[in-house]
Each structure stands twice: as C-alpha cells, then as structure tokens.
C-alpha positions in Angstrom: -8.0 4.8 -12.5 -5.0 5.5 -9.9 -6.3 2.2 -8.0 -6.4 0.0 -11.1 -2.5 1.4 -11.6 -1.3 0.8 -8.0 -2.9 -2.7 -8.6 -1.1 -3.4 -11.7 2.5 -1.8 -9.6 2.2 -3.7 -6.8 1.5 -7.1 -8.4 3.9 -6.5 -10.6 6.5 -5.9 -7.6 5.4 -9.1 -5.8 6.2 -10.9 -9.5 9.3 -9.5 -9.5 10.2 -10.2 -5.6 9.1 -13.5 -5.8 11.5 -14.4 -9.4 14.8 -12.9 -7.3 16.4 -15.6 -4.6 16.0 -14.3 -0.9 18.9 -13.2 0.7 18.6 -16.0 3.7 21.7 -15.6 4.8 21.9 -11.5 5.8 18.9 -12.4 8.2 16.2 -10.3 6.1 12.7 -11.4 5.3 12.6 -12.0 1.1 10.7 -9.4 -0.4 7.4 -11.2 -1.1 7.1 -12.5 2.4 5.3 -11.7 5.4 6.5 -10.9 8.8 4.6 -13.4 11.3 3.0 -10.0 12.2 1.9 -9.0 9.0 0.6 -12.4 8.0 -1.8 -12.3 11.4 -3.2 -8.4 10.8 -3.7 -9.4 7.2 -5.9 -12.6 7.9 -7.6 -10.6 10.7 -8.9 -8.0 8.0 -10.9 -11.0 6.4 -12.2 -11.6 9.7 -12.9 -8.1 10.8 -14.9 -8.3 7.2 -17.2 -11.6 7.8 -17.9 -10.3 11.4 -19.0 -6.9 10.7 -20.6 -8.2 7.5 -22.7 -10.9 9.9 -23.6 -8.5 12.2 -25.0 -6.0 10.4 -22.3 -2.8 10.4 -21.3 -1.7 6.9 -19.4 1.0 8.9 -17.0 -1.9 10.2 -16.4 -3.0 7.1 -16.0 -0.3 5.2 -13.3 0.9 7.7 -10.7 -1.9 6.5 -10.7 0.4 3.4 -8.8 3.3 2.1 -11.1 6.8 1.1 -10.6 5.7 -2.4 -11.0 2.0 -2.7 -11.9 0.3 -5.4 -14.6 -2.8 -5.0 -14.9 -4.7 -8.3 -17.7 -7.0 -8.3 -19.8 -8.7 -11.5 -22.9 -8.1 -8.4 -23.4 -4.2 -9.2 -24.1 -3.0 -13.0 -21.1 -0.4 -13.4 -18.8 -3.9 -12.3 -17.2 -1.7 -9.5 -17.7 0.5 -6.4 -15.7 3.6 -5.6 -15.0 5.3 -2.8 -15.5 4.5 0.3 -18.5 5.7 1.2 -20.2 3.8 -1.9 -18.5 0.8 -0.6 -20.2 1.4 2.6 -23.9 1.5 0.9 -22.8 -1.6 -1.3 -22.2 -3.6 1.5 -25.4 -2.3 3.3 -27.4 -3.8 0.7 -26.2 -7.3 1.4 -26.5 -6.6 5.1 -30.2 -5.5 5.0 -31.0 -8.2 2.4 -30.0 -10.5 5.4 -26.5 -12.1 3.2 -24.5 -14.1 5.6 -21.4 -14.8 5.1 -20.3 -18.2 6.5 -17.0 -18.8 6.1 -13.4 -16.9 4.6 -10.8 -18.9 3.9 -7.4 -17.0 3.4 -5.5 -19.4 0.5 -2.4 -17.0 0.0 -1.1 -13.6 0.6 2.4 -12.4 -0.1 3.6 -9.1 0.7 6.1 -6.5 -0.9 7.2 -3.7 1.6 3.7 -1.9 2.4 1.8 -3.6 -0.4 -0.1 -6.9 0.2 -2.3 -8.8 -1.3 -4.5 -12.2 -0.3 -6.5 -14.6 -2.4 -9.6 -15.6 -0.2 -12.8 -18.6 -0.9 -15.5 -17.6 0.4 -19.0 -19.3 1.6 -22.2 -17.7 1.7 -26.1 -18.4 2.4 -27.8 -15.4 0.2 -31.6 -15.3 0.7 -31.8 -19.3 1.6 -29.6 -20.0 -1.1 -25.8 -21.3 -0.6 -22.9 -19.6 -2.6 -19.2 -19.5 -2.7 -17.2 -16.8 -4.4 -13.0 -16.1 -4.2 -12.1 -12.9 -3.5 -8.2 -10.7 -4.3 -7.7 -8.2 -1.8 -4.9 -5.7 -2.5 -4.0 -3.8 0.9 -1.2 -0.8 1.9 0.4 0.2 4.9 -0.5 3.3 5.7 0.7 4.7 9.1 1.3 0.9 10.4 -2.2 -0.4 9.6 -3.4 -2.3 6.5 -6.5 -1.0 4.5 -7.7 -2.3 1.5 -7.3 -0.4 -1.4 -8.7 -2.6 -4.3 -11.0 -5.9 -3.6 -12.5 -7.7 -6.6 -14.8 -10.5 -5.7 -15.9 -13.1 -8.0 -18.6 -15.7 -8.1 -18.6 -18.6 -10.7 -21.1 -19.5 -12.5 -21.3 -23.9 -12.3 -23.6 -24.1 -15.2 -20.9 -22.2 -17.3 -17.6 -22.8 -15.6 -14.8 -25.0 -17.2 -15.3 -28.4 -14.6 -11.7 -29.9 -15.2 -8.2 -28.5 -16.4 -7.4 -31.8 -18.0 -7.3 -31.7 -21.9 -10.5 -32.4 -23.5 -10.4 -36.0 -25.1 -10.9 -36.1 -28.6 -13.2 -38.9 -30.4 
C-alpha cells in the first residue's frame, strides 16, 4: 500500500511542477526536469533491465529496484509482485522461458527532486511469438542512485483495443 501512495505523491508533484512556470531566469532547473545527468542514469536503468533480462540474470534486474518495489503486471494472477525478491523470481520465469526482450524505447521521463518517473514501449519475441507492451517506471533517489520503486507494465490486447481516437462516425 505505501508504494501505491508514493506513486499517487510523486505524480501528483510532477502535475503540480509541470502547471507552475520555471524560474529560467535564477539559473535553476524547473522542477519537473531533468539534469543532463539524471536524464542519462535514468535511460540507462531501461538498459541495465533489457540487458540483464537478455542475458539471463534476474539478480541484475532485480537490483534497479528498491526492497519493497512494487511490479504491477496483468501477466501474474494477483496483478502485482512485491518485494523484491518476488520481483526477482518473476523475472526468472521469463528468463528461463527464454523471453527476449528486443528493444526499450524511453518516450518521456520528468523528474521532481528525487522522484522520477519514465514512460517506456517495449518489443518482445515471447516463445516465437512477437509482442510489444509500454511500461511506467516510478524511481527515487536514494543515496545518489535511482531504483525503481513501482513498475507497471502493460500489454494491449489488438483484438480488443480502441484502433483510432477519432470520433466514431455515425450512419
């Protein structure tokens, strides 16, 4: 429960940054951006994840999270995984059923103070079969490094997904 409440705080503190006018002039980063810095260790974690994911060490990847990360995913029956550890044995099942992930496209992140958060696409060939899913990743500082803390992962469904946003025409 204290994830899904740090969740709703910090994306309700990058709403809030990103509604107030940044102070350009003082010199300061605005509160929902990210230092040059930030912005690379951030798109490194999705990295870090495909590579240990590809070769085979849930260890790795279960390192880019805190003890008591939350991973919500439609792929498990209780919808998410908690801690760590489970996270761990989660991934390990995609790993030995020989998941690959192909690619990890990073399509935003913001940041407010030591919170972050990045929206990823993903690409993946699951037992011969191609797949793409998008991904929110919530990380914190925490002594100068960024874990993950909450990671929902979703995969749409093409024979039930809306195809278009345009209004539906009437006859």
């Amino acid at each position: 429960m204290q994830g899904w409440i740090l969740s709703l705080v910090l994306l309700s503190a990058i709403a809030n940054a990103q509604s107030k006018p940044a102070d350009v002039s003082a010199g300061t980063l605005p509160q929902n951006s990210c230092s040059s810095a930030d912005e690379r260790a951030l798109r490194q974690i999705s990295e870090q994840w495909k590579e240990g994911y590809n070769h085979g060490n849930a260890a790795q990847v279960a390192a880019l999270y805190t003890e008591d990360a939350y991973y919500l995913t439609q792929h498990f029956v209780a919808g998410f995984v908690h801690p760590r550890s489970q996270i761990q044995a989660y991934v390990q099942r995609g790993v030995d059923a020989r998941y690959h992930i192909d690619t990890i496209e990073v399509v935003r992140l913001e940041c407010a103070g030591d919170f972050a958060y990045t929206v990823t696409r993903y690409e993946s060939t699951n037992a011969g079969q191609k797949a793409f899913g998008v991904n929110l990743v919530v990380l914190k500082r925490i002594q100068g490094k960024w874990l993950i803390v909450a990671h929902e992962s979703a995969v749409p469904d093409p024979a039930t997904a809306i195809p278009t946003l345009d209004p539906p025409t009437t006859r």
